[in-house]
C-alpha positions as CSV (number, residue, x, y, z in Angstrom):
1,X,42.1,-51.4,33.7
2,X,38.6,-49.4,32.9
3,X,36.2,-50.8,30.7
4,X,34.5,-47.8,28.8
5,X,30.7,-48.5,27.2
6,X,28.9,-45.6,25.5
7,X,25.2,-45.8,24.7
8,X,22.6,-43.3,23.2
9,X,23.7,-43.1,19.7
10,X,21.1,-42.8,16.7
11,X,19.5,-41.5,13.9
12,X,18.3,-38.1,14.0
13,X,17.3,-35.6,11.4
14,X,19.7,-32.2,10.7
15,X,18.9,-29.9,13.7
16,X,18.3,-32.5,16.0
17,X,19.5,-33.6,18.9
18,X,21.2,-36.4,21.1
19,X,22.9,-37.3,24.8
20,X,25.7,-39.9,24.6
21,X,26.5,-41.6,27.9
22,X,30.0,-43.4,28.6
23,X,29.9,-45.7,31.5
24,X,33.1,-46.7,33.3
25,X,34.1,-49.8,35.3
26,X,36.7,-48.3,37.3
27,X,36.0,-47.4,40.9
28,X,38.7,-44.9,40.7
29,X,36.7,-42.9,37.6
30,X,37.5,-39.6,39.1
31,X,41.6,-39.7,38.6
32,X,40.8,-40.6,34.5
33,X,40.6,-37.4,32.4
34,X,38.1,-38.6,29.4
35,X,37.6,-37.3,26.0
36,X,35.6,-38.1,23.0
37,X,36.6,-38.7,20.0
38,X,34.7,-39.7,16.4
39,X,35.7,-41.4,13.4
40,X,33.0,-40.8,10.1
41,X,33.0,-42.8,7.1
42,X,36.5,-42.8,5.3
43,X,38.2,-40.3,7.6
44,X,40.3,-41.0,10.3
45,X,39.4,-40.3,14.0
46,X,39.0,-36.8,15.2
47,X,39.2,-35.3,19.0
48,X,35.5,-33.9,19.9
49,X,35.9,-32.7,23.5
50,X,37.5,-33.3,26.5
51,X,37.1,-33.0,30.2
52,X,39.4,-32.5,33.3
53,X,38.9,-35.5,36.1
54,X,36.5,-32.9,38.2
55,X,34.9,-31.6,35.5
56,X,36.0,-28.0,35.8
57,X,37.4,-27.9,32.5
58,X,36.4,-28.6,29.6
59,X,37.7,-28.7,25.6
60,X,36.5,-28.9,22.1
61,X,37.3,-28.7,18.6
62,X,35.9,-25.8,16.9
63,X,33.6,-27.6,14.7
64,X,31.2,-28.5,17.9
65,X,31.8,-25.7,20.2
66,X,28.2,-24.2,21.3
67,X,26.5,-27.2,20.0
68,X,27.9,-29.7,21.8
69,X,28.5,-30.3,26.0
70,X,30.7,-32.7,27.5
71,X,30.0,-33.5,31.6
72,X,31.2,-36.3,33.7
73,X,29.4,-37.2,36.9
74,X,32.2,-38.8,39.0
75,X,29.5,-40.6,41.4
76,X,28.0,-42.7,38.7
77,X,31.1,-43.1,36.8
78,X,30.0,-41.5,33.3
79,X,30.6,-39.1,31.3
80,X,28.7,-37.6,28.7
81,X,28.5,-35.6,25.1
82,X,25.2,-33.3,24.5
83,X,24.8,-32.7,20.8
84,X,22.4,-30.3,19.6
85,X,22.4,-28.6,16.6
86,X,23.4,-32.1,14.3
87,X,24.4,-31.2,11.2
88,X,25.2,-34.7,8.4
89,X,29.0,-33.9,8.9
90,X,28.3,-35.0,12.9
91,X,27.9,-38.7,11.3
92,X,30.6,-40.8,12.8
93,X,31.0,-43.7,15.4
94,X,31.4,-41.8,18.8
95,X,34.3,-43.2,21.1
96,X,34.8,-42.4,24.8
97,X,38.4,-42.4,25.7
98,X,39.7,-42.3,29.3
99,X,43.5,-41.6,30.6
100,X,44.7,-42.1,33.9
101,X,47.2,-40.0,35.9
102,X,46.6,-36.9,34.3
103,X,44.4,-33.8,35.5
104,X,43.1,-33.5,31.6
105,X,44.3,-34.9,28.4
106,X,44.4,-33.1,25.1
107,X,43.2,-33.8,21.6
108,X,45.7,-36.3,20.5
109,X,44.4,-39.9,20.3
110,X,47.6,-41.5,21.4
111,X,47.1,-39.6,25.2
112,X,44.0,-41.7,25.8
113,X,45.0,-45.6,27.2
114,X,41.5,-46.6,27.3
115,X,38.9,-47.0,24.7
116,X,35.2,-47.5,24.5
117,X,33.7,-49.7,21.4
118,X,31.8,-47.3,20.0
119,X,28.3,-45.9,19.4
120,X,26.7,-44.9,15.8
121,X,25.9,-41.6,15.2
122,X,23.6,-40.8,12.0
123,X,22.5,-37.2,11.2
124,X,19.8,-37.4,8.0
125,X,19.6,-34.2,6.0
């Protein structure tokens, strides 16, 4: 079973910027696709991106595309989000999500078998 931690969340003002990190326990990191996911205040979580278990490809909802990345480095077990461009509707507690067995998973929450705890997001206008 992986244990998922993100890190780097923050404040940051509109137009800022910030890297979230997702570290993994598992040895086997590389056969997990992984995906991030966000849940704001009073709305329910919401796919970000995802990425296949290489890395090769990589998926996002329409509201981030071209301001945010997703990578994974499969020799240090993490995977991480870029954000640039925050806008106050980014707010939300980031989640890392992993599934095993899989080349990539998609945007449904139910795919993912393994969670992170969170990390606070917090765009200021």
């Amino acid at each position: 079973q992986v244990q998922l931690v993100e890190s780097g969340g923050g404040l940051v003002q509109a137009g800022g910027s910030l890297s979230l990190s997702c570290a993994a326990s598992e040895r086997t990191f590389s056969s997990y696709a992984m995906g991030w996911f966000r849940q704001g205040p009073g709305k329910e979580r919401e796919f970000v991106a995802a990425i296949s278990r290489s890395g090769g490809r990589a998926y996002y909802v329409d509201s981030v595309k071209g301001r945010f990345t997703i990578s994974r480095d499969n020799a240090k077990n993490t995977v991480n989000l870029e954000m640039n461009s925050l806008k106050p509707e980014d707010t939300a507690v980031y989640y890392c999500a992993a599934r095993p067995g899989t080349v990539v998973a998609g945007y449904r929450a139910y795919e993912y078998d393994y969670w992170g705890q969170g990390t606070q997001v917090t765009v200021s206008s």
